[in-house]
Residue frames as qw, qx, qy, qz and C-alpha x, y, z in Angstrom:
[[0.529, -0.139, 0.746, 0.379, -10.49, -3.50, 27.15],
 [0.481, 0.652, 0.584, -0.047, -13.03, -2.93, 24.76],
 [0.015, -0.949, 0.170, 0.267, -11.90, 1.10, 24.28],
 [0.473, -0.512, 0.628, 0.346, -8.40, -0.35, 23.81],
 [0.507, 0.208, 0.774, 0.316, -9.26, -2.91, 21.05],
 [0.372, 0.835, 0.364, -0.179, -11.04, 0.08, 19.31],
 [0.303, -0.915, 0.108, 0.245, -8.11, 1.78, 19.33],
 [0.325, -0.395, 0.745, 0.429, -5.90, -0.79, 18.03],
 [0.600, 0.372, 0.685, 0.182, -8.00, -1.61, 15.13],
 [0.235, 0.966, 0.035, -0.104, -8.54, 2.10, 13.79],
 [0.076, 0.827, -0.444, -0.337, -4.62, 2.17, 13.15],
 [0.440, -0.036, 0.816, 0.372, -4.23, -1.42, 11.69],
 [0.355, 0.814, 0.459, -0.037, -7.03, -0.18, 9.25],
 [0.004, -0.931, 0.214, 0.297, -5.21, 2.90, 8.40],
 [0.388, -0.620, 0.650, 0.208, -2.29, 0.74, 7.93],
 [0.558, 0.210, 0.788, 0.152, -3.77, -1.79, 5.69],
 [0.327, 0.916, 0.149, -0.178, -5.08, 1.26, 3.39],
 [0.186, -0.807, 0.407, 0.385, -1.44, 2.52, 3.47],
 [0.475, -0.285, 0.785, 0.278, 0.00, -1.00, 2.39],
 [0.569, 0.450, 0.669, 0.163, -2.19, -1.37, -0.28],
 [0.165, 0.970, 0.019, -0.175, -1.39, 2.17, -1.62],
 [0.442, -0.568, 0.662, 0.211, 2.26, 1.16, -1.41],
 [0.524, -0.171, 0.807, 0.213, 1.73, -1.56, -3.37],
 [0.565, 0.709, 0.422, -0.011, -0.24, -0.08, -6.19],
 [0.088, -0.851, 0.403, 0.326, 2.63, 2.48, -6.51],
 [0.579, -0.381, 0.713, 0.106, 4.76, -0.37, -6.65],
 [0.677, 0.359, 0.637, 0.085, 2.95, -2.13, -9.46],
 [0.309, 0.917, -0.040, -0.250, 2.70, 1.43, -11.40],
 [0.103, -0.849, 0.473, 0.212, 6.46, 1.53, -10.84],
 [0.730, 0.067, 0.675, -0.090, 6.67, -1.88, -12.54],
 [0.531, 0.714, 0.454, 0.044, 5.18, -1.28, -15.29],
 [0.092, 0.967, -0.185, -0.150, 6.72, 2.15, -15.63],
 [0.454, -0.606, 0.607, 0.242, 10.08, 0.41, -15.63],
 [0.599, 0.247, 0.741, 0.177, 9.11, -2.53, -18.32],
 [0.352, 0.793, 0.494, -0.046, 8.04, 0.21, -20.27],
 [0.006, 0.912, -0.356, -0.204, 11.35, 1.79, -20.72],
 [0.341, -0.476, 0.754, 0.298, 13.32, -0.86, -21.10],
 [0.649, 0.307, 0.583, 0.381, 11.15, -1.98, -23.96],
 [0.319, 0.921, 0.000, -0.223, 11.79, 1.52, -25.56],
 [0.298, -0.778, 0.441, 0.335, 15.25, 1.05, -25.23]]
């Protein structure tokens, strides 16, 4: 069981890295977006 649980934590980790990459993008792309439309 132990092995197992090792197993499943090493890709929620991974995953939680991912999501938080995602979501800086995200914010970037925000910004990036607000930032055109006050050019326009």
């Amino acid at each position: 069981m132990r092995v197992i649980m090792t197993d499943l934590e090493s890709p929620i980790k991974l995953n939680k890295k991912l999501l938080l990459c995602l979501l800086i993008s995200f914010m970037l792309f925000l910004t990036a977006c607000s930032n055109n439309k006050n050019k326009i």
